[in-house]
N, CA, C and O atoms as CSV, one atom per row, in Angstrom:
chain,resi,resn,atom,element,x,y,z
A,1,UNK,N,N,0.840,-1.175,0.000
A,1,UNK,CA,C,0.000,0.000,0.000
A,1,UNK,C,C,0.889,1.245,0.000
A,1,UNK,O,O,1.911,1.376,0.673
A,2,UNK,N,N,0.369,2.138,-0.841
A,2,UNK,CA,C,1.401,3.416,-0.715
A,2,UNK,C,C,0.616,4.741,0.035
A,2,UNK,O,O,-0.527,5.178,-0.100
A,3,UNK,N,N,1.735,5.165,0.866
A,3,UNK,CA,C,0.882,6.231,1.784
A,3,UNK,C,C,1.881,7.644,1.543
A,3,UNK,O,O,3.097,7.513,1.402
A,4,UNK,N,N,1.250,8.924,1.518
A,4,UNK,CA,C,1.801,10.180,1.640
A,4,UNK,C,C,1.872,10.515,2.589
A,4,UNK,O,O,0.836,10.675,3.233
A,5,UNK,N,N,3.641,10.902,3.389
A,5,UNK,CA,C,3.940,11.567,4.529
A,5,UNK,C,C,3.373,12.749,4.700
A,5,UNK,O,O,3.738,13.654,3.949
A,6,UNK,N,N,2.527,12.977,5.547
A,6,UNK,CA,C,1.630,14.522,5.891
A,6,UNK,C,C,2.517,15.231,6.617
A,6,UNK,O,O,2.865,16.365,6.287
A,7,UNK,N,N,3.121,14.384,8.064
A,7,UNK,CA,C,4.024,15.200,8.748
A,7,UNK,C,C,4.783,14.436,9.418
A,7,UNK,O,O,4.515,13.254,9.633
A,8,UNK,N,N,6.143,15.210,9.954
A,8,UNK,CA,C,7.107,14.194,10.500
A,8,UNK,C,C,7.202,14.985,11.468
A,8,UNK,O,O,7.050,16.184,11.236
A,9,UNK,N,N,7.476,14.540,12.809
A,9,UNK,CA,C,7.581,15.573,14.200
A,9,UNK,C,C,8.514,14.355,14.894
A,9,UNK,O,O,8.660,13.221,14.439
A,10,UNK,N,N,9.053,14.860,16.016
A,10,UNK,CA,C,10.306,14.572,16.615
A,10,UNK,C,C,9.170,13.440,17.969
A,10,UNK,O,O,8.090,13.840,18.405
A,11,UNK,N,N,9.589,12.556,18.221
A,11,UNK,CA,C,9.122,11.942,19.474
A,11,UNK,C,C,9.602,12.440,20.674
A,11,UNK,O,O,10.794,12.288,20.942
A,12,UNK,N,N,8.703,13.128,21.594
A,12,UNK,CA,C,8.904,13.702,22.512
A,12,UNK,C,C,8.472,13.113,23.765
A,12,UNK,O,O,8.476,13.890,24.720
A,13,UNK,N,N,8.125,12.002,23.971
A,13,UNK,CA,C,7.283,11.329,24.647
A,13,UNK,C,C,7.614,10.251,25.088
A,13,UNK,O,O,7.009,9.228,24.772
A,14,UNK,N,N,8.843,10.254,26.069
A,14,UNK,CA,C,9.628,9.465,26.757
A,14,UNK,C,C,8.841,8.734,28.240
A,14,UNK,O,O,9.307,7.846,28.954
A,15,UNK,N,N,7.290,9.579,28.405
A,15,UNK,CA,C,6.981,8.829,29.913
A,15,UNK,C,C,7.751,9.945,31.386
A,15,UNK,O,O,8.301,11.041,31.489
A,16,UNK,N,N,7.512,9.296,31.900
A,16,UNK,CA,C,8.622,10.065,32.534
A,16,UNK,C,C,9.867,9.946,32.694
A,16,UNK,O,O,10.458,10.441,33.654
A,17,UNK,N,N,10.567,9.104,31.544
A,17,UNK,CA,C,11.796,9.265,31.961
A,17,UNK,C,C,12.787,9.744,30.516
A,17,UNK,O,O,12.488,9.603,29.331
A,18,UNK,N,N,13.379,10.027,30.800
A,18,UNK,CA,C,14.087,10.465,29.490
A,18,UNK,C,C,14.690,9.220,28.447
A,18,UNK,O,O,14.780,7.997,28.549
A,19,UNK,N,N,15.077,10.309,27.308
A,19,UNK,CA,C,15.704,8.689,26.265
A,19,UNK,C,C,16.693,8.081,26.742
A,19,UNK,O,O,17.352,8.717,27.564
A,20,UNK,N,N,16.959,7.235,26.542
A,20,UNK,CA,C,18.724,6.944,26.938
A,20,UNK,C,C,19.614,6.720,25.934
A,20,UNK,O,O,19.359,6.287,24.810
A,21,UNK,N,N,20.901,7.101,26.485
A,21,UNK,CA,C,21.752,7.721,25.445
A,21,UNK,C,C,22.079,6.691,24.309
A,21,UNK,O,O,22.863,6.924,23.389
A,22,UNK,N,N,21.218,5.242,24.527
A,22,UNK,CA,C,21.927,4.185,23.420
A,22,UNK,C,C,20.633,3.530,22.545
A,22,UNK,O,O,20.499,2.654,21.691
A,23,UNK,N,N,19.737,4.508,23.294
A,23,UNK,CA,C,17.964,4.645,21.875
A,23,UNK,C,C,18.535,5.716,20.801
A,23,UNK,O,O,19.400,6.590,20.751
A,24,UNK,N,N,17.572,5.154,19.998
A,24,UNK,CA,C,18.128,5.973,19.207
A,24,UNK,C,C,16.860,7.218,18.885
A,24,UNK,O,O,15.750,6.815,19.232
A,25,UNK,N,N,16.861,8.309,18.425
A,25,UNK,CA,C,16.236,9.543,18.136
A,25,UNK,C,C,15.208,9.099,17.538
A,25,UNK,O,O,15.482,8.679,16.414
A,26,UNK,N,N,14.072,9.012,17.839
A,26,UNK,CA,C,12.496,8.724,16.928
A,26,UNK,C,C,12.160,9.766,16.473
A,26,UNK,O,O,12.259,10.907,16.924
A,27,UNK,N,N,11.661,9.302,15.358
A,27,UNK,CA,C,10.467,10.344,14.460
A,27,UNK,C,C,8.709,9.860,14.657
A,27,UNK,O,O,8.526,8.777,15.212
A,28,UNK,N,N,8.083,10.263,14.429
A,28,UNK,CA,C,6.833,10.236,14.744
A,28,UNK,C,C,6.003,10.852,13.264
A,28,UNK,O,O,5.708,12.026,13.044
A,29,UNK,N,N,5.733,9.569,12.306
A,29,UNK,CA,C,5.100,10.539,11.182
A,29,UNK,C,C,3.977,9.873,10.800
A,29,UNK,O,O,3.824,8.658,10.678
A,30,UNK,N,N,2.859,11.148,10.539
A,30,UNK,CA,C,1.452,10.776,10.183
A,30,UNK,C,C,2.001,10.331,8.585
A,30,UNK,O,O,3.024,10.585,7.950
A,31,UNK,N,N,0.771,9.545,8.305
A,31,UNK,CA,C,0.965,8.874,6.927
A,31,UNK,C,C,-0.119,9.159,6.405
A,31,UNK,O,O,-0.769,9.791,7.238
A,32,UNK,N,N,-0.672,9.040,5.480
A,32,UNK,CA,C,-2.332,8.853,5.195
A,32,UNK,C,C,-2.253,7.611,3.978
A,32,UNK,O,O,-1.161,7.340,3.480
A,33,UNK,N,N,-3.294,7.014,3.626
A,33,UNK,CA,C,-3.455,6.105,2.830
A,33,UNK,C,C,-4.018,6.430,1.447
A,33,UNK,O,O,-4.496,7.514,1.115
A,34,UNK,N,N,-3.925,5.601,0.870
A,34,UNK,CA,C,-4.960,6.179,-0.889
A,34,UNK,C,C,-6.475,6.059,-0.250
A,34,UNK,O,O,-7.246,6.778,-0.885
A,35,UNK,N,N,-6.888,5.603,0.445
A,35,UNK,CA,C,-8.576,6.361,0.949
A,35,UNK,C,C,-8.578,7.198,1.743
A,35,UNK,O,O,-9.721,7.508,2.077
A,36,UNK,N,N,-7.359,8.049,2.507
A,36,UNK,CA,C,-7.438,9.143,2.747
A,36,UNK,C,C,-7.524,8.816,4.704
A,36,UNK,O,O,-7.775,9.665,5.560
A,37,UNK,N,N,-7.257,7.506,4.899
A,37,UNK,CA,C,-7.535,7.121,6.292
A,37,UNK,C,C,-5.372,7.390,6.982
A,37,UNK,O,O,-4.264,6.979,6.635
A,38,UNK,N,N,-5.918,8.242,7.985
A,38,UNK,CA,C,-4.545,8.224,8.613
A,38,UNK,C,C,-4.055,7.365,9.597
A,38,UNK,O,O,-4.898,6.688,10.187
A,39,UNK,N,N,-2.491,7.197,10.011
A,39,UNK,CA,C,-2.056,6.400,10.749
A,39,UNK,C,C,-0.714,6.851,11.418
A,39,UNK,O,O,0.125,7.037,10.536
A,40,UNK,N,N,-0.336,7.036,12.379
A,40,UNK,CA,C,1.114,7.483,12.876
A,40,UNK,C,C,1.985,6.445,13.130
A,40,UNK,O,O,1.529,5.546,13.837
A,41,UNK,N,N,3.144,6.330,12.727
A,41,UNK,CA,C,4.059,5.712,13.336
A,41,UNK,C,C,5.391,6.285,13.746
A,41,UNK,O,O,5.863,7.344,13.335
A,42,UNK,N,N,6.143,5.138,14.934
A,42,UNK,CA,C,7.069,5.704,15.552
A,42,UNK,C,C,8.316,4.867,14.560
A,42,UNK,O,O,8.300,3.640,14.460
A,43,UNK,N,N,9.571,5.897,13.731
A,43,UNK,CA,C,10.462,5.398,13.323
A,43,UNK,C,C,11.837,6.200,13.572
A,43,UNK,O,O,11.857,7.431,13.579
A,44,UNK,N,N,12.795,5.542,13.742
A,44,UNK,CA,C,14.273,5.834,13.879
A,44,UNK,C,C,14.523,7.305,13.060
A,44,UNK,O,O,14.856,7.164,11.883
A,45,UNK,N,N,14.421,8.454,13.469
A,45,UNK,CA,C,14.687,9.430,12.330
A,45,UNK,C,C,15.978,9.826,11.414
A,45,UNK,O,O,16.150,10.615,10.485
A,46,UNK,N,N,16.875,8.820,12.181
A,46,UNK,CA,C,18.244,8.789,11.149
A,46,UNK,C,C,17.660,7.637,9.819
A,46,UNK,O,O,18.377,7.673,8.819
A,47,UNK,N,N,16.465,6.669,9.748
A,47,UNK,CA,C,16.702,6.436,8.574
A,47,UNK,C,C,15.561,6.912,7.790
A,47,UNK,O,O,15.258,6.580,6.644
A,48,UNK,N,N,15.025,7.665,8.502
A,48,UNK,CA,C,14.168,8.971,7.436
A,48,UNK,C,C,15.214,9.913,6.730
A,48,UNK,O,O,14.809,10.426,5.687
A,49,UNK,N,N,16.475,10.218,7.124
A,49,UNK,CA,C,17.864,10.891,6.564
A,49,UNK,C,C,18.070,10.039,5.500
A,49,UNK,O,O,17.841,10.352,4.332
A,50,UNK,N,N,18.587,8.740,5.944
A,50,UNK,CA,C,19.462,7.551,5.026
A,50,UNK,C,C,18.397,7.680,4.390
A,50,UNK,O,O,18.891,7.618,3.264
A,51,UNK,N,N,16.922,7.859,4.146
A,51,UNK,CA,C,16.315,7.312,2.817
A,51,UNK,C,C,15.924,8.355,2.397
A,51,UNK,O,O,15.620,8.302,1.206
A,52,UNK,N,N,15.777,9.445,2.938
A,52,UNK,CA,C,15.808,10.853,1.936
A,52,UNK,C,C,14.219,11.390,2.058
A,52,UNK,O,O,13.894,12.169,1.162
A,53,UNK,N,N,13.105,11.043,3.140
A,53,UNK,CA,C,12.265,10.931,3.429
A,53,UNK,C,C,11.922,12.201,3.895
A,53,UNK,O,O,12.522,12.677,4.859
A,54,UNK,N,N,10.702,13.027,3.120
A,54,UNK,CA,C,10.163,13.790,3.839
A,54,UNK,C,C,8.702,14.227,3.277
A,54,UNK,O,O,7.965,13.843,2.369
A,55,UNK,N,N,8.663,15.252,4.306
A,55,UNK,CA,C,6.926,15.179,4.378
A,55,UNK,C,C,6.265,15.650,2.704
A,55,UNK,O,O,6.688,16.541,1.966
A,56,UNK,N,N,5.353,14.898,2.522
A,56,UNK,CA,C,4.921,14.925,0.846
A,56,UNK,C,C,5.032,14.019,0.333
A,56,UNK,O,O,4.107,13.536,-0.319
A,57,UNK,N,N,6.176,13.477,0.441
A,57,UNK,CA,C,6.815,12.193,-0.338
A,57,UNK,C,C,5.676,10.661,-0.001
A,57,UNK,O,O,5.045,10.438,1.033
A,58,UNK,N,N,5.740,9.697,-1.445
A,58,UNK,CA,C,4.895,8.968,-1.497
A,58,UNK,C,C,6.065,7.960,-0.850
A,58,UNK,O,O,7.266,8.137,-1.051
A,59,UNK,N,N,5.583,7.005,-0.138
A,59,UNK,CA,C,6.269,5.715,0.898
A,59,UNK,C,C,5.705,4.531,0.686
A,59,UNK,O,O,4.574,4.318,0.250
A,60,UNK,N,N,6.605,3.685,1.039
A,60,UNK,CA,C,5.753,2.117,1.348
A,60,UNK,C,C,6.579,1.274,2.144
A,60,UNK,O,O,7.810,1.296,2.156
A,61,UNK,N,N,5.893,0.585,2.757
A,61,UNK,CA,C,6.520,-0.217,3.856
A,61,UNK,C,C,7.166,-1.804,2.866
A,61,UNK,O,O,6.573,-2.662,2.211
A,62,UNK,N,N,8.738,-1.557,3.231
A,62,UNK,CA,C,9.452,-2.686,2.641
A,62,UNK,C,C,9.461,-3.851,3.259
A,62,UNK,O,O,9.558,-3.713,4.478
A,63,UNK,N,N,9.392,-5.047,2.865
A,63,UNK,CA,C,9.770,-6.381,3.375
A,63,UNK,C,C,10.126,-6.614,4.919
A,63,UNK,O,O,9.627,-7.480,5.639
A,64,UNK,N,N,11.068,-5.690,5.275
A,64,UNK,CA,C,11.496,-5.795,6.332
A,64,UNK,C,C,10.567,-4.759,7.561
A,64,UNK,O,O,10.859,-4.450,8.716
A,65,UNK,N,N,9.110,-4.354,6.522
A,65,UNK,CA,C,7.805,-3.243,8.230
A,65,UNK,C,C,8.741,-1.888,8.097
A,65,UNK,O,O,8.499,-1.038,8.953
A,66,UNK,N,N,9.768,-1.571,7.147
A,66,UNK,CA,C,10.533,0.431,6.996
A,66,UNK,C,C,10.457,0.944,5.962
A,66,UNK,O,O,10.700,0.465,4.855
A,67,UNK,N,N,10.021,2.232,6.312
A,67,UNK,CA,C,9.470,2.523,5.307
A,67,UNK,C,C,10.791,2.922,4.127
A,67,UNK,O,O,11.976,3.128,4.389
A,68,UNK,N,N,10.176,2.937,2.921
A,68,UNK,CA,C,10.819,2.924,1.574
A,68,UNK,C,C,10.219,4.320,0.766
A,68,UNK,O,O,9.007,4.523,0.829
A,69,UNK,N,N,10.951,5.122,0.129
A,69,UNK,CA,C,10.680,5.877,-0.418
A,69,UNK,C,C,9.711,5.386,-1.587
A,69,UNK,O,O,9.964,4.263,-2.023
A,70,UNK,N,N,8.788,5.975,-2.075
A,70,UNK,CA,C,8.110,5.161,-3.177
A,70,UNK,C,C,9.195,5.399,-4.008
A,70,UNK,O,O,9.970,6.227,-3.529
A,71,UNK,N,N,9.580,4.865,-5.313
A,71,UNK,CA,C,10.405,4.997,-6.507
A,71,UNK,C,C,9.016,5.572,-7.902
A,71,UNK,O,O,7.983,4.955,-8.161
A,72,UNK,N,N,9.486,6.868,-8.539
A,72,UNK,CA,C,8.720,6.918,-9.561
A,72,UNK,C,C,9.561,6.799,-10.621
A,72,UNK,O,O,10.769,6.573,-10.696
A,73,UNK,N,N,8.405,7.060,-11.714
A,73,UNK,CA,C,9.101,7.235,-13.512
A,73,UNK,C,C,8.530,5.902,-13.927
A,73,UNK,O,O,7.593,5.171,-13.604
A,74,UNK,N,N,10.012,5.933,-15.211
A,74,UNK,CA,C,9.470,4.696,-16.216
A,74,UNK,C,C,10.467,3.317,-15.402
A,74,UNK,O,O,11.668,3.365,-15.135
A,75,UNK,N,N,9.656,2.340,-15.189
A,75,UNK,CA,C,10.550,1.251,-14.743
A,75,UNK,C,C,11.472,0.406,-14.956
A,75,UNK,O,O,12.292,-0.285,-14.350
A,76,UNK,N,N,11.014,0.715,-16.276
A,76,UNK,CA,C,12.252,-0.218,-17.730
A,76,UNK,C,C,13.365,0.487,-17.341
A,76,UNK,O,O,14.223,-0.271,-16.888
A,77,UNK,N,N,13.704,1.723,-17.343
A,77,UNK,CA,C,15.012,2.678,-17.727
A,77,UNK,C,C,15.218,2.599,-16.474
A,77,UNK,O,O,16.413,2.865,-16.354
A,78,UNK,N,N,14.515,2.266,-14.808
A,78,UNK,CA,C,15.012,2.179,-13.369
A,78,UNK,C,C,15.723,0.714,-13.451
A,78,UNK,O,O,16.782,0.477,-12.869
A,79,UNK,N,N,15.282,0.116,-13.945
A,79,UNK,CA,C,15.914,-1.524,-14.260
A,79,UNK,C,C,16.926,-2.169,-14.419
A,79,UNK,O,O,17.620,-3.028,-13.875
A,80,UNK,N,N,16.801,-1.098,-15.950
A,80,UNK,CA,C,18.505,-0.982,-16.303
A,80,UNK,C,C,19.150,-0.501,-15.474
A,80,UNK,O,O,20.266,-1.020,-15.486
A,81,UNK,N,N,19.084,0.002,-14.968
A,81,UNK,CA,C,20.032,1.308,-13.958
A,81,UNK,C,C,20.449,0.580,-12.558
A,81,UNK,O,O,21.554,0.527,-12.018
A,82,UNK,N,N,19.345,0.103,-12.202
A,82,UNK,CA,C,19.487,-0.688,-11.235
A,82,UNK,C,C,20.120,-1.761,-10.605
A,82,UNK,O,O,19.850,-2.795,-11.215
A,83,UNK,N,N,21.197,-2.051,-9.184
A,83,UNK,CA,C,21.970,-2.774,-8.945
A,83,UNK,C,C,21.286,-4.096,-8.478
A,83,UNK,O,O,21.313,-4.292,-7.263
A,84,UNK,N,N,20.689,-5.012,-9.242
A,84,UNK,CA,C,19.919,-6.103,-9.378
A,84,UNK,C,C,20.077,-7.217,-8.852
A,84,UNK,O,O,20.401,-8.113,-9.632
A,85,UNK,N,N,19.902,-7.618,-7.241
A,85,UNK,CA,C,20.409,-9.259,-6.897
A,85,UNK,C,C,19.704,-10.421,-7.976
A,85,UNK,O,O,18.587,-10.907,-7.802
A,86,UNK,N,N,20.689,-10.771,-9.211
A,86,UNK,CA,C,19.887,-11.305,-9.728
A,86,UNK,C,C,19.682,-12.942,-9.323
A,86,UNK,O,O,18.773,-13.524,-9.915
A,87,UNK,N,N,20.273,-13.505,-8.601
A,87,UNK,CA,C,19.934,-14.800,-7.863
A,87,UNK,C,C,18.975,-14.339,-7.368
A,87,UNK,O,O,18.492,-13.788,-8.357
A,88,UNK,N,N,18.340,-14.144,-6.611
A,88,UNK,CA,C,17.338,-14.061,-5.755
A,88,UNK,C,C,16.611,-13.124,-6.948
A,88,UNK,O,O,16.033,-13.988,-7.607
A,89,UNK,N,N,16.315,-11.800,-7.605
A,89,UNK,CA,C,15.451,-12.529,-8.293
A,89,UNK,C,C,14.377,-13.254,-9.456
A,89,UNK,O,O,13.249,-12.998,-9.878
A,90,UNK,N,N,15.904,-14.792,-9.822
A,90,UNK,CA,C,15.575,-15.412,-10.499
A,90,UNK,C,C,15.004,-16.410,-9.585
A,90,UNK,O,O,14.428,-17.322,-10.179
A,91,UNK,N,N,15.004,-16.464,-8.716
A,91,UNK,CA,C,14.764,-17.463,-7.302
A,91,UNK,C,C,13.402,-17.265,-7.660
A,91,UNK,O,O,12.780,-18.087,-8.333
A,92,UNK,N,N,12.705,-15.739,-7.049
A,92,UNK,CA,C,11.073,-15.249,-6.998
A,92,UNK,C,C,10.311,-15.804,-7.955
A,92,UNK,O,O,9.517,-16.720,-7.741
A,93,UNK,N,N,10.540,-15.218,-9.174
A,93,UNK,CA,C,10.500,-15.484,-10.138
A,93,UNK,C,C,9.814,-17.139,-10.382
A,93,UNK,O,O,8.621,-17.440,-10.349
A,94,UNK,N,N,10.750,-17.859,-10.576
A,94,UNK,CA,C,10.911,-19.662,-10.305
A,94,UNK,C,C,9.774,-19.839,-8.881
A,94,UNK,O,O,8.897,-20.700,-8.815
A,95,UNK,N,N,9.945,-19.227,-8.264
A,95,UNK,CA,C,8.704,-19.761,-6.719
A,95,UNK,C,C,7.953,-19.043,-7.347
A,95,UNK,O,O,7.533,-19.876,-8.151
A,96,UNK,N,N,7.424,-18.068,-7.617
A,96,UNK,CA,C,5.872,-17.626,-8.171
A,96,UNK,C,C,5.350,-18.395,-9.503
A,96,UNK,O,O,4.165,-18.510,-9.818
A,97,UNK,N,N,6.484,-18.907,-10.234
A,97,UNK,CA,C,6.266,-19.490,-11.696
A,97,UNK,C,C,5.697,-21.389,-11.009
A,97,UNK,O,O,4.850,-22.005,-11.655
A,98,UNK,N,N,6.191,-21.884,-9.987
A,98,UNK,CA,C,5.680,-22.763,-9.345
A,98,UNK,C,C,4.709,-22.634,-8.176
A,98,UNK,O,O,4.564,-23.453,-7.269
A,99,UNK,N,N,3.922,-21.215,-8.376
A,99,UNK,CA,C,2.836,-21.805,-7.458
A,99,UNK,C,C,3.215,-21.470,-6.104
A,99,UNK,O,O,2.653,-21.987,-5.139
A,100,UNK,N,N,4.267,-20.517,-5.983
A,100,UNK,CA,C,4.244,-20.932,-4.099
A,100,UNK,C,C,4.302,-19.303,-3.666
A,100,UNK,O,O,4.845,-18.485,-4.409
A,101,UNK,N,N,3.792,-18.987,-2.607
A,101,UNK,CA,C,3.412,-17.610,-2.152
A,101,UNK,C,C,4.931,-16.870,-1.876
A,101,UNK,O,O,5.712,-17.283,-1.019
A,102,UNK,N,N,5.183,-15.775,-2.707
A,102,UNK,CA,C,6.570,-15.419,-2.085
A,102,UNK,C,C,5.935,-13.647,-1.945
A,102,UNK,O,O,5.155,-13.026,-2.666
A,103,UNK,N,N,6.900,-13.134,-0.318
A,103,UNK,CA,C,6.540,-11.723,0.022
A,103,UNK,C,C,7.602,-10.744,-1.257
A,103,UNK,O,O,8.832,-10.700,-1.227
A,104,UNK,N,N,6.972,-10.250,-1.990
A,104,UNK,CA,C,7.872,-9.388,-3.477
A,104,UNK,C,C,7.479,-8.223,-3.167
A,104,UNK,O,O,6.417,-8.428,-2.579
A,105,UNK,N,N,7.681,-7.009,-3.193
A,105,UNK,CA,C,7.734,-5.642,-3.302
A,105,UNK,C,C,8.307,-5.135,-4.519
A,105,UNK,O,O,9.450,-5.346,-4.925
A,106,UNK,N,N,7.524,-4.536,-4.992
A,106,UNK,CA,C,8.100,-4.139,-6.124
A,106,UNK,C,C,8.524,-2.592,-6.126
A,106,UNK,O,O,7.987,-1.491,-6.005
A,107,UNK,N,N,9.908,-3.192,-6.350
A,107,UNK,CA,C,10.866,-1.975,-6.227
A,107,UNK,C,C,10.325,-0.309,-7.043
A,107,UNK,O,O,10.384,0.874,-6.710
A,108,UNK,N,N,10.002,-0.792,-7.796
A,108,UNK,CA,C,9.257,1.067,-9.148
A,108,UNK,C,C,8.170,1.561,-8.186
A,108,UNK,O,O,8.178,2.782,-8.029
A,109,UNK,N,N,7.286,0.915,-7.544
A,109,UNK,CA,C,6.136,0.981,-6.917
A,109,UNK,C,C,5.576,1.090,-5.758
A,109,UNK,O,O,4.680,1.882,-5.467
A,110,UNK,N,N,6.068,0.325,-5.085
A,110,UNK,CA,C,5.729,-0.153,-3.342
A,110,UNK,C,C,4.238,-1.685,-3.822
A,110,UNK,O,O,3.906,-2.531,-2.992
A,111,UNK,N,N,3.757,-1.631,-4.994
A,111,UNK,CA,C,2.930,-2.505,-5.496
A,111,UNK,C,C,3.575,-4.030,-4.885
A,111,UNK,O,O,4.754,-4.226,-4.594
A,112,UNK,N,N,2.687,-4.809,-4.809
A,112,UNK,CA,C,3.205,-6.567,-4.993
A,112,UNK,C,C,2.864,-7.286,-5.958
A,112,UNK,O,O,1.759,-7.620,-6.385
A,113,UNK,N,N,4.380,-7.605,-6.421
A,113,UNK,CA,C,4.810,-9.051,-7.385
A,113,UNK,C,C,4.255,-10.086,-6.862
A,113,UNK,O,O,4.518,-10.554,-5.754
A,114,UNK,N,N,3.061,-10.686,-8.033
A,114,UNK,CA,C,2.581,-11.697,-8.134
A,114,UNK,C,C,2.534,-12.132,-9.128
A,114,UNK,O,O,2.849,-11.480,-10.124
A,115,UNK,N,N,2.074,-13.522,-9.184
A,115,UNK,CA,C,1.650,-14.539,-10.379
A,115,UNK,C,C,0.338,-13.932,-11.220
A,115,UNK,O,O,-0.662,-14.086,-10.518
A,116,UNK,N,N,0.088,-13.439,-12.202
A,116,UNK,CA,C,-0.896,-12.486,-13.062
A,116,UNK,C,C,-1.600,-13.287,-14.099
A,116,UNK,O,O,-2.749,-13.001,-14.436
A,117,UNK,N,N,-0.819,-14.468,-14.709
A,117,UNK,CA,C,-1.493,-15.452,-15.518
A,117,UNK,C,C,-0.464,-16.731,-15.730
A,117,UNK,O,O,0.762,-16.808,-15.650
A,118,UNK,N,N,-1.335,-17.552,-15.988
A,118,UNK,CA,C,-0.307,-19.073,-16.179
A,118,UNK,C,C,-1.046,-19.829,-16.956
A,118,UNK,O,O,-2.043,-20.331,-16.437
A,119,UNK,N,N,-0.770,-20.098,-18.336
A,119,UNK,CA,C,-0.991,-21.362,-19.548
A,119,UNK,C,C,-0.084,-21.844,-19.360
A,119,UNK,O,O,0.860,-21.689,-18.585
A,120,UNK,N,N,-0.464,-22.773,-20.438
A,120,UNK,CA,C,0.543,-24.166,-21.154
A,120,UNK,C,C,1.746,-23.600,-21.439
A,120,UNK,O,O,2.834,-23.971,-20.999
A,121,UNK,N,N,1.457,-22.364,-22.455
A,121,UNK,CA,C,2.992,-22.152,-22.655
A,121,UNK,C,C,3.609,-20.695,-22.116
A,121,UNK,O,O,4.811,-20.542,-22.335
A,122,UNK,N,N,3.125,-19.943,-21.644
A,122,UNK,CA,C,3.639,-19.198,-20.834
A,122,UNK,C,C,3.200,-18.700,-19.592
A,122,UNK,O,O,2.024,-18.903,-19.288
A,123,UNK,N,N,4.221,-17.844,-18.519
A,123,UNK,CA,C,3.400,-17.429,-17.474
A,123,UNK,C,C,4.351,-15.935,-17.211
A,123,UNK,O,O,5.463,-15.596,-17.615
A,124,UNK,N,N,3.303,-15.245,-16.321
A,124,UNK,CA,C,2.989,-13.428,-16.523
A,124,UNK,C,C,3.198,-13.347,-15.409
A,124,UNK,O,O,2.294,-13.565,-14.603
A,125,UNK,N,N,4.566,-12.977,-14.976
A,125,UNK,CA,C,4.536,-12.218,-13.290
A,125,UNK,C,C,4.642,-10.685,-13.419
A,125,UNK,O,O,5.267,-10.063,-14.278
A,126,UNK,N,N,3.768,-10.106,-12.203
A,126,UNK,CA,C,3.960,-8.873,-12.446
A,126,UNK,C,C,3.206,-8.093,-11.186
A,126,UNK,O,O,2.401,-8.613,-10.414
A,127,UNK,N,N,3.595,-6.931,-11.174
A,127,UNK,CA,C,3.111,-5.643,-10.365
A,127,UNK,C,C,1.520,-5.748,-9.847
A,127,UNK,O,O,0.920,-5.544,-10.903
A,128,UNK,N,N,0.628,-5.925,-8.944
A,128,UNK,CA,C,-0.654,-5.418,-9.283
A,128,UNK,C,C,-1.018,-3.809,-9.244
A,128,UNK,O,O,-2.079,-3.214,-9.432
A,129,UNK,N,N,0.293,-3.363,-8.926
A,129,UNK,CA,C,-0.121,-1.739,-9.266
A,129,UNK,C,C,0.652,-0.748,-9.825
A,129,UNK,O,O,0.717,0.467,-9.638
A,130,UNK,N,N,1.373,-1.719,-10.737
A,130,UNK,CA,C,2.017,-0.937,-12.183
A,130,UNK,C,C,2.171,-1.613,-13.125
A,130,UNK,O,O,1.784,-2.779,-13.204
A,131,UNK,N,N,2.786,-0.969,-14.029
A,131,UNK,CA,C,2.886,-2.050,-15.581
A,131,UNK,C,C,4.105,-2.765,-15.708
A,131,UNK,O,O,4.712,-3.036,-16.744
A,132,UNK,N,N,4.488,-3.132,-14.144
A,132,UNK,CA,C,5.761,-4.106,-14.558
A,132,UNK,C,C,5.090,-5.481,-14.883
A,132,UNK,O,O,4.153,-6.028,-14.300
A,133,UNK,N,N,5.950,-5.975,-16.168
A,133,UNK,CA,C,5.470,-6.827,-16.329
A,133,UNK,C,C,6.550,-7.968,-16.660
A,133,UNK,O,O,7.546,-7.432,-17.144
A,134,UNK,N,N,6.700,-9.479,-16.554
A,134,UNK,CA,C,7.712,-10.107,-17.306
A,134,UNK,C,C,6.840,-11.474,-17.503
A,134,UNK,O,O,6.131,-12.157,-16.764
A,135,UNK,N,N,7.233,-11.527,-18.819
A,135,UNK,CA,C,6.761,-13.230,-19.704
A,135,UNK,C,C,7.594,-13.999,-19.387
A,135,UNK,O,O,8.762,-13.610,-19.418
A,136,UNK,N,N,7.275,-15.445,-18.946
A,136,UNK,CA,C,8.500,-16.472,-19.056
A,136,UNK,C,C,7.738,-17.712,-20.138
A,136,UNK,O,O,6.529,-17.912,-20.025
A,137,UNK,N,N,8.218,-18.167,-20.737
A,137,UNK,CA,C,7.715,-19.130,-21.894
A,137,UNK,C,C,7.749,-20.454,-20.895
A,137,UNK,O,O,8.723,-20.573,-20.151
A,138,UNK,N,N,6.699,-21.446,-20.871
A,138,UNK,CA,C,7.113,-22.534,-20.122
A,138,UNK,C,C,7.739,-23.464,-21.114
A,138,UNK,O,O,7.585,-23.250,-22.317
A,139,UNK,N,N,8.224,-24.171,-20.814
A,139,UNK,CA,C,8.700,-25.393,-21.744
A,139,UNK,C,C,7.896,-26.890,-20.902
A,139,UNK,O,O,8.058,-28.019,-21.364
């Protein structure tokens, strides 16, 4: 699901006791959703820095529950460009082409890679909320 950062504010709200010096600095940012329903969460604000995150910007929560900058444009030309684990994924790929549930994020999007169609002789993995798309021919 992709959500727009409304606002990012500093966590101030230690209880009564203060942070300690080996927590690390929270951020506190409203999100809203594509129906317009909001949600706050508490995240590390050094990797709202490391990911270049700020308020406006479209997000999505990666594989690992942190948030991810959404990625825009054309996806073909991000592709190319892109530093690609391609074992892993030709791995996905092969487990979705057999049928078996794998967690995919799709990198252009924040969308999820799934299985989209499967015949005799080929099968269609792809985005459900962009036009990534890839054919594999079965044999």
């Amino acid at each position: 699901m992709i959500f727009k950062v409304q606002k990012i504010e500093e966590d101030i709200d230690f209880g009564c006791e203060e942070r300690m010096d080996d927590e690390p600095v929270m951020a506190v940012v409203t999100l809203q959703d594509e129906a317009g329903a909001e949600k706050r969460v508490k995240i590390p604000d050094q990797l709202l820095y490391d990911r270049e995150i700020n308020e406006g910007d479209q997000v999505i929560f990666d594989e690992n529950g942190k948030l991810q900058k959404r990625i825009r444009g054309d996806w073909t030309e991000r592709c190319k460009k892109a530093n690609v684990n391609t074992e892993e994924f030709v791995s996905k790929m092969e487990a979705l082409k057999a049928g078996k549930k794998v967690n995919w994020i799709c990198p252009f999007c924040g969308g999820n890679v799934t299985l989209l169609e499967q015949e005799s002789s080929h099968t269609v993995i792809g985005c459900d909320s962009c036009d990534m798309r890839i054919q594999l021919e079965n044999h």
